[in-house]
C-alpha positions as CSV (number, residue, x, y, z in Angstrom):
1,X,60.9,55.2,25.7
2,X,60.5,58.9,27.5
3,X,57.8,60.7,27.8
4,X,56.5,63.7,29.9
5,X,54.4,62.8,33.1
6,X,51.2,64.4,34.5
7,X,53.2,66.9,36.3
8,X,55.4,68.2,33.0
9,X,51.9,68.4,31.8
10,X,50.3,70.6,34.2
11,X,53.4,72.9,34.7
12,X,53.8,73.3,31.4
13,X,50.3,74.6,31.4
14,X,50.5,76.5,34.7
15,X,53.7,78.3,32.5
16,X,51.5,79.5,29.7
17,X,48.9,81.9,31.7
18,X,52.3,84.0,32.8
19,X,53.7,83.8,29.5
20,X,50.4,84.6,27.8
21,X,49.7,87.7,30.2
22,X,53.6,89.2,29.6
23,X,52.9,89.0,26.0
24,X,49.6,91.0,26.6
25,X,51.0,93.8,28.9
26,X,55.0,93.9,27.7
27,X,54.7,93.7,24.1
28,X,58.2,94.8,23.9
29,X,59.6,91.7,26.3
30,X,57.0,88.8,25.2
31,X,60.5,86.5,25.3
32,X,60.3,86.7,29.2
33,X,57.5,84.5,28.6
34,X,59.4,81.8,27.5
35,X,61.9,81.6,30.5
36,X,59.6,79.0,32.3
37,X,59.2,77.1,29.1
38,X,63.2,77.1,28.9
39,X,63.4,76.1,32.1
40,X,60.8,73.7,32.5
41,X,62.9,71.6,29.1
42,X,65.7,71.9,31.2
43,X,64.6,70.2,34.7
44,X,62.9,67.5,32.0
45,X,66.0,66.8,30.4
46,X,67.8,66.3,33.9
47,X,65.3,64.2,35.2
48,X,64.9,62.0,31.8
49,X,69.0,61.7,32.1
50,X,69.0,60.8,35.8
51,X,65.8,58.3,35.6
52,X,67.4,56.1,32.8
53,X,68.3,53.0,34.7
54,X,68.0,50.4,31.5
55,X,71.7,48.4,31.8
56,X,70.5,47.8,35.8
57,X,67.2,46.6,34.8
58,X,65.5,43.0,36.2
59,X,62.5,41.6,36.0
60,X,61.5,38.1,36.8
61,X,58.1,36.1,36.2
62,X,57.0,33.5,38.8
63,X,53.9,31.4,37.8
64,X,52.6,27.6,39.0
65,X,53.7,25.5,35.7
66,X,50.3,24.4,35.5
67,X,46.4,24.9,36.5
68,X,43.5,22.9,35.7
69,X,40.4,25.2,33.4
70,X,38.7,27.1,36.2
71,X,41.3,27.2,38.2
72,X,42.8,30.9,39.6
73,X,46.9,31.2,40.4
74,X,48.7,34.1,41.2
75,X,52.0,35.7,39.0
76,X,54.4,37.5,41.0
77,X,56.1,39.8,39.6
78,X,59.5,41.5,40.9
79,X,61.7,44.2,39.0
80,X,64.4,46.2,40.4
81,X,66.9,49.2,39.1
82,X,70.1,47.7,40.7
83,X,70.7,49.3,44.0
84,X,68.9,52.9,43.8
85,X,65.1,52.8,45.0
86,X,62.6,53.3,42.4
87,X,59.2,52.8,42.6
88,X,58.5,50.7,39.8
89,X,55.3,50.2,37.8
90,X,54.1,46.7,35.8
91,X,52.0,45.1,33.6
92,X,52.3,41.9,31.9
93,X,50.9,41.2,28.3
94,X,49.4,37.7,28.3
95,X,47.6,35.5,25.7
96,X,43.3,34.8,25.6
97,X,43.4,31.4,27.8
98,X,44.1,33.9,30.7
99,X,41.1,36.2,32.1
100,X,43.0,38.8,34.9
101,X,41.0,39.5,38.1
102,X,41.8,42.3,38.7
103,X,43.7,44.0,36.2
104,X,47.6,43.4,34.5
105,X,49.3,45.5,36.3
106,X,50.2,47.6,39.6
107,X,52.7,49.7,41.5
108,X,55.7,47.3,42.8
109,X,57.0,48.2,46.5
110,X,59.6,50.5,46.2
111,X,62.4,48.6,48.7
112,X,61.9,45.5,47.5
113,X,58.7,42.9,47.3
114,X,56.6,41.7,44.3
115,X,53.1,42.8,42.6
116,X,50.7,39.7,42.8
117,X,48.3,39.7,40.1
118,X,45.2,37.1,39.9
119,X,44.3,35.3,36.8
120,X,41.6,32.5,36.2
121,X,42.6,30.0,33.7
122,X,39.2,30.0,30.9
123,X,41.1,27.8,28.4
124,X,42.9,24.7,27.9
125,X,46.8,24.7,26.4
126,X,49.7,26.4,27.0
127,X,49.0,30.2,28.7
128,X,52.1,32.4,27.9
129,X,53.5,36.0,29.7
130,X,55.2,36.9,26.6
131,X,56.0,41.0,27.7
132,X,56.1,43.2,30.8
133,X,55.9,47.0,30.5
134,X,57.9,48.6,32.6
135,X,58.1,52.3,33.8
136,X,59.6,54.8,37.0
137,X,59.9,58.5,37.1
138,X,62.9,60.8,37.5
139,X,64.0,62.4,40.4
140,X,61.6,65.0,39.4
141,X,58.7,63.6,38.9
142,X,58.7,65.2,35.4
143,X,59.5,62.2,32.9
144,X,58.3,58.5,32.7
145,X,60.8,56.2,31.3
146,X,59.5,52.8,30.0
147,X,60.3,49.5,28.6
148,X,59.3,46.2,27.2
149,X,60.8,43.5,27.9
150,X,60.1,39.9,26.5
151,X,59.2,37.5,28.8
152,X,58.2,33.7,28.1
153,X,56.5,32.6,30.9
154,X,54.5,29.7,30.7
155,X,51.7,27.9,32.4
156,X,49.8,24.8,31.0
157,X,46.6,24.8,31.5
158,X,44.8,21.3,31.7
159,X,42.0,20.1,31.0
160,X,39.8,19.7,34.0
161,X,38.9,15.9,34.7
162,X,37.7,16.6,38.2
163,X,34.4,14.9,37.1
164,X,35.9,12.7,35.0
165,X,37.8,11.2,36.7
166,X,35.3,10.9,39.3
167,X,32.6,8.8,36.5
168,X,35.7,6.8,35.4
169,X,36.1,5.7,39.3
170,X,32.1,4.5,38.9
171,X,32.9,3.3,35.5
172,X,35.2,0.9,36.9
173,X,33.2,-0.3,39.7
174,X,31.0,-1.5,37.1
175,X,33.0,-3.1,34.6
176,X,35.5,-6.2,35.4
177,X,38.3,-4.1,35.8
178,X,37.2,-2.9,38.7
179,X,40.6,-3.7,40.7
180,X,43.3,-2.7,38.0
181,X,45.9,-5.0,36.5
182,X,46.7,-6.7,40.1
183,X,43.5,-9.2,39.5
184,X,43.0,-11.8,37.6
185,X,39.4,-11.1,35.6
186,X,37.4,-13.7,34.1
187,X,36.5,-13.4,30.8
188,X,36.9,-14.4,27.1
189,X,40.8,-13.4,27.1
190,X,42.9,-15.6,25.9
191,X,44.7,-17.5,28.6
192,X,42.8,-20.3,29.7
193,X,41.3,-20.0,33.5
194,X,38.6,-22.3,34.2
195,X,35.8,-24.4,32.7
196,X,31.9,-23.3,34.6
197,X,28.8,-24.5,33.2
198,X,27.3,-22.4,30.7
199,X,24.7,-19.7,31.5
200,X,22.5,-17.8,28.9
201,X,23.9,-14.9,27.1
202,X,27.4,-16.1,26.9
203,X,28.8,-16.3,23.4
204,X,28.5,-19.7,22.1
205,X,32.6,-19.7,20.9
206,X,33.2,-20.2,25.0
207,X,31.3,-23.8,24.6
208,X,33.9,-26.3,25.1
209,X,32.1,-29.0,23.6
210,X,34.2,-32.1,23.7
211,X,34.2,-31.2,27.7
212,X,30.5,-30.6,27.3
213,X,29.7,-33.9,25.5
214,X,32.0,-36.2,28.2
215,X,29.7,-35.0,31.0
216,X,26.4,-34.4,29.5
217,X,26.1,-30.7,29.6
218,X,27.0,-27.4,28.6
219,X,30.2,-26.2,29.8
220,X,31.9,-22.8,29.2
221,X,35.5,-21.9,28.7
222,X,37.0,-18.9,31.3
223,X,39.9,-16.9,29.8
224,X,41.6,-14.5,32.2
225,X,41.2,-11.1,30.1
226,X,45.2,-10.2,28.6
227,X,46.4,-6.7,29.6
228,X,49.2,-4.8,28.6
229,X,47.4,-3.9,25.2
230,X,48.6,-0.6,23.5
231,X,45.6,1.5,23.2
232,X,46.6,5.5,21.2
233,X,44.5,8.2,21.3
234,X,44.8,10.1,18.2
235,X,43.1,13.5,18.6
236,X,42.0,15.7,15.3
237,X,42.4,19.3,16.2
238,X,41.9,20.9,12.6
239,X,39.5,23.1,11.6
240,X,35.9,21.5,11.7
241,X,37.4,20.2,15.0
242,X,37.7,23.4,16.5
243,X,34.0,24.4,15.7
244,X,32.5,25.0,19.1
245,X,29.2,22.5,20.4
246,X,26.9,23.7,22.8
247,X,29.8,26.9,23.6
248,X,32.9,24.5,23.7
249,X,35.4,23.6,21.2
250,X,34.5,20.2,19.9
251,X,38.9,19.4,20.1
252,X,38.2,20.3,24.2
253,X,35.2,17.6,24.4
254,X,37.2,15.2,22.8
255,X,40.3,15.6,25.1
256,X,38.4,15.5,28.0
257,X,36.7,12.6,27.0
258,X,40.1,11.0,26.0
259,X,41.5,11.8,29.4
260,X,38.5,9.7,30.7
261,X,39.7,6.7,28.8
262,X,42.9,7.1,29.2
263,X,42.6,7.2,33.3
264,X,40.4,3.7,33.4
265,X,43.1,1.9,30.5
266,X,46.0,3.0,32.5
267,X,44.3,1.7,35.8
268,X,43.8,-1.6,33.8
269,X,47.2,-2.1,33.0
270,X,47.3,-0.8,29.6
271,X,49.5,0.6,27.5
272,X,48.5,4.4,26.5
273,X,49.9,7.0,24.3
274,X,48.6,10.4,23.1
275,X,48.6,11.3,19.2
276,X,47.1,14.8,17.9
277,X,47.2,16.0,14.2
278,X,45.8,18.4,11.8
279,X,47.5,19.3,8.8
280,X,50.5,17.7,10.3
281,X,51.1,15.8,13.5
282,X,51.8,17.7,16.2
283,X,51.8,16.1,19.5
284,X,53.1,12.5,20.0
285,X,53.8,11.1,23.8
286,X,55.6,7.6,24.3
287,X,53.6,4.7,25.4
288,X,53.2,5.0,29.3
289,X,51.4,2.9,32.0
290,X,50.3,3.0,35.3
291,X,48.3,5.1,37.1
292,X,51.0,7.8,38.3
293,X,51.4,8.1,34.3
294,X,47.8,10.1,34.0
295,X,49.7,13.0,35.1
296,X,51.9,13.0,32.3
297,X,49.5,12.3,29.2
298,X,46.9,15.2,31.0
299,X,50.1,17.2,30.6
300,X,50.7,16.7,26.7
301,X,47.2,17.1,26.7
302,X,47.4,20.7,27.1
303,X,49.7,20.3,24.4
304,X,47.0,20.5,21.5
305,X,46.3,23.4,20.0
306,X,43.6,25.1,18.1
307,X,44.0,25.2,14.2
308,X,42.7,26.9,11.6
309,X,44.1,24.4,9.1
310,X,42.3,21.8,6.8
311,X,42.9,18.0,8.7
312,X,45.4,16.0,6.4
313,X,44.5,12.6,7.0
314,X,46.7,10.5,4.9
315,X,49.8,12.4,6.5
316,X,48.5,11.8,10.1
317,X,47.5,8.3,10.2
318,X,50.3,7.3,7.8
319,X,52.4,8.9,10.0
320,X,51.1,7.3,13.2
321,X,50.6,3.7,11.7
322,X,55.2,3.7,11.0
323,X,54.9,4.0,15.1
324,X,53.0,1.4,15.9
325,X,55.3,-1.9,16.4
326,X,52.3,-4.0,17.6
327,X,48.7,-4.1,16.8
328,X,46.7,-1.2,19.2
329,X,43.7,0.1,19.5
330,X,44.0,3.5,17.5
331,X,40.5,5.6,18.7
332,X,40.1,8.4,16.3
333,X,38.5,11.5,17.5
334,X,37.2,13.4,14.4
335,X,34.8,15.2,12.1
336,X,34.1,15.4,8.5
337,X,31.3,16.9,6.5
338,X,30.6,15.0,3.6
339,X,32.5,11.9,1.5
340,X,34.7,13.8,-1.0
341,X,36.2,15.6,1.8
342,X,36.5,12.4,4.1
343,X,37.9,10.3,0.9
344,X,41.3,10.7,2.0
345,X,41.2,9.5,5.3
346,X,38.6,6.5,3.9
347,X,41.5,5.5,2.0
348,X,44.1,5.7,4.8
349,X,41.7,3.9,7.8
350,X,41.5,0.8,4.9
351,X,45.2,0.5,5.2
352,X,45.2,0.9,9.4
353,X,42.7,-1.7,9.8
354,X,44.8,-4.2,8.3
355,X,46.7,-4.8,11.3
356,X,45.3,-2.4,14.1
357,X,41.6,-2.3,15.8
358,X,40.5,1.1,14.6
359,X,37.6,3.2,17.1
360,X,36.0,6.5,15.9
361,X,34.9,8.8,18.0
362,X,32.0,11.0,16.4
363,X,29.8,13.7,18.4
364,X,26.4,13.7,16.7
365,X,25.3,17.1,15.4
366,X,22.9,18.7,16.9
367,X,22.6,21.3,15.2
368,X,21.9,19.6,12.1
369,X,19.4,17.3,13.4
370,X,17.6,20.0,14.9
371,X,17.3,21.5,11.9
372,X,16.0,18.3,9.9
373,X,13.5,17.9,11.8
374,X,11.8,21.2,13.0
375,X,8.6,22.1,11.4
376,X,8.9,24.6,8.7
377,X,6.8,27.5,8.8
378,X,8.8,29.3,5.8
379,X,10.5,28.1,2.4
380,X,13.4,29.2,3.9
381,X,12.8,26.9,6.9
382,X,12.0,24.2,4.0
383,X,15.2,24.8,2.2
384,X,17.3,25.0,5.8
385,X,15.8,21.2,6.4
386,X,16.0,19.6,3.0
387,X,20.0,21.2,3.2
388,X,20.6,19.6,6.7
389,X,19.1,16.2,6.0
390,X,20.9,15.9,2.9
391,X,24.2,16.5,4.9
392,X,22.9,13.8,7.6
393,X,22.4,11.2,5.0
394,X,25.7,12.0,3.9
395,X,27.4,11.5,7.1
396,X,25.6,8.1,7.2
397,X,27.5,7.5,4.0
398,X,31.0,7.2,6.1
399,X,30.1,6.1,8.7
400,X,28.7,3.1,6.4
401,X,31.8,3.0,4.6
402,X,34.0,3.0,8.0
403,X,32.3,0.1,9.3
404,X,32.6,-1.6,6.2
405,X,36.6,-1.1,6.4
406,X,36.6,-3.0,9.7
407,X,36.7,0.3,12.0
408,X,34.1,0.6,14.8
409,X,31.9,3.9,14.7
410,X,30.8,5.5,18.0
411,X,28.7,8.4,17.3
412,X,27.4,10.3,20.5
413,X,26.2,13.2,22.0
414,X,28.7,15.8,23.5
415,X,27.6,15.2,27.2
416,X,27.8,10.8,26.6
417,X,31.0,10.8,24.5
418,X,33.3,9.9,27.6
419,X,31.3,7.6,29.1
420,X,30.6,5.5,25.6
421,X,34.0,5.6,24.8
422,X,34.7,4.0,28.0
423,X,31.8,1.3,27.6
424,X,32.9,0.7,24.3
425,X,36.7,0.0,25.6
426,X,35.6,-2.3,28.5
427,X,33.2,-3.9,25.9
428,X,36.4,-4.8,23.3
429,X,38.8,-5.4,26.3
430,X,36.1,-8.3,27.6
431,X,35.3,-9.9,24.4
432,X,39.1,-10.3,23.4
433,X,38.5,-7.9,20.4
434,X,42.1,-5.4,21.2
């Protein structure tokens, strides 16, 4: 593209007093007028035909590959017109999970050098530089000459489990598997450790009563807790998903909660794998383990994308289920609204539970019970509660019939969901249930 600059402008203008003034006095010559016009088209086609530079064009994009949300980077960019010394101008086009800090674009140096432009990453997933708008001036200063060129540039942008990670770390130092897959834990696993007299609270299946009847007390059987279960995060990122609690995405709350789980299971010595779906599967890592590994399933993490589309279920979890060559620990992070819509996946969870252990991870909805139970002061306010408690009591309908299938039901607030999730994981691991 070529267009006129400020200066064609302004001596275009600056031509048109004279022009306008010969008109007035010469009547006879007005067409003298029209010399500088003539002239000034002239210089602008010269200077549009010695600026065009497009064959000996380059651009490059240089970006980290990834940030964590919050985090700022810098993108260089560098252009250049082969070997003749323009002074170029940039700016990049990039997509809403990118806030600039200080504008898209610049003046590059003219003898080489790049433009560094700030940007804070404000969103989880894959941030793309998909164009870069380039333009120089001819010789004259007269004509701009400008072009787009794609660019695909990418930077992930994780999820930030700075704090996360740091309550897994007390998590652990809690639980029994505080020192990873390296020690041998004591607990109702399934290879026999030790016998230790009985104290209250333990389960009465650990009496070893034969033992306990030959020397005239209780005694207790120790299993050393089994590792190396397979434990897949499957991750619904459809539409009610993508509805935002308390100013965040409910899909970003359940990564990050995910993450959390995934950080203290591969410090355990678990298996772990990522699964994420919504009217189709979408992202699906291997089975990793090992700590190093948390790297790599916060990477595919950044993977899962917002939808607009309606959750398919049956597809999903079908889908998923052909995977699986052992039994795992599938922990479903979801949302439904009432039980027609949530019949499909009712139907499909009955068939998973027949061989897997089967977790759902359900934030509780504020909203809604806010609404339930504030006083009414107008019908409306009366119709608004009778409306939300109706879709409570529906809710309690699935989760009813979930439990009934033989799936466990975690349904938390926002802010705990990580940290029951985790509980809830150290609580199965212990008591021998994966």
């Amino acid at each position: 593209m070529i267009y006129p600059s400020g200066r064609a402008v302004w001596a275009a203008a600056a031509g048109a007093i004279p022009a306008f003034l010969i008109a007035l006095v010469l009547p006879h010559v007005w067409y003298l007028g029209l010399l500088w016009i003539c002239t000034l088209l002239a210089f602008l086609a010269v200077d549009a035909a010695a600026g065009r530079g497009r064959a000996s064009l380059s651009a490059t994009l240089t970006a980290p590959p990834q940030v964590g949300v919050g985090g700022r980077f810098t993108l260089h960019i560098a252009a250049g017109l082969g070997t003749r010394p323009r002074r170029l101008q940039a700016r990049v086009g990039h997509d809403q999970r990118l806030a600039p800090v200080n504008g898209t674009g610049g003046a590059l140096p003219a003898h080489g050098g790049t433009l560094d432009l700030e940007f804070d990453a404000i969103r989880r997933g894959i941030a793309s530089f998909d164009r870069l708008w380039l333009r120089w001036q001819g010789p004259f200063g007269l004509t701009w000459n400008q072009v787009v060129l794609p660019m695909d540039r990418k930077v992930a942008v994780l999820p930030d489990v700075s704090s996360a990670r740091d309550e897994a770390i007390t998590l652990l130092q809690r639980s029994a598997l505080a020192d990873g897959h390296a020690q041998k834990r004591a607990g109702q696993g399934r290879e026999f450790e030790a016998l230790k007299d009985y104290q209250p609270g333990m389960g009465r299946r650990m009496i070893d009563w034969k033992r306990s009847a030959r020397h005239g007390k209780l005694l207790a059987r120790e299993f050393r807790i089994e590792e190396n279960n397979n434990i897949v995060l499957a991750i619904d990122s459809g539409r009610l998903m993508c509805e935002p609690v308390d100013g965040v995405p409910k899909v970003d709350r359940a990564v990050t909660a995910a993450l959390l789980s995934a950080f203290i299971a591969l410090k355990g010595g678990d298996l772990v794998s990522l699964f994420s779906f919504d009217a189709r599967p979408r992202v699906s890592s291997g089975a990793v383990r090992g700590s190093p590994s948390f790297a790599m399933i916060q990477k595919r993490a950044a993977d899962i994308d917002y939808s607009t589309e309606e959750t398919n279920f049956t597809l999903a979890l079908t889908t998923l289920a052909a995977r699986l060559d052992r039994r795992s620990l599938v922990i479903v992070f979801t949302d439904f609204v009432d039980p027609i819509s949530a019949e499909l996946m009712l139907r499909t969870v009955g068939r998973l539970t027949e061989r897997h252990l089967v977790l759902f991870m359900l934030m509780k909805d504020v909203e809604l019970e806010t609404l339930a139970d504030m006083a009414p002061a107008t019908p409306e306010d009366v119709a608004r509660a009778v409306t939300a408690g109706d879709l409570l009591k529906q809710r309690q309908v699935v989760i009813g019939r979930l439990r009934l299938l033989g799936a466990h039901v975690i349904e938390a607030d926002h802010q705990r969901l990580g940290p029951a999730l985790v509980e809830r994981y150290i609580q199965l691991k212990e008591e021998n249930l994966l």
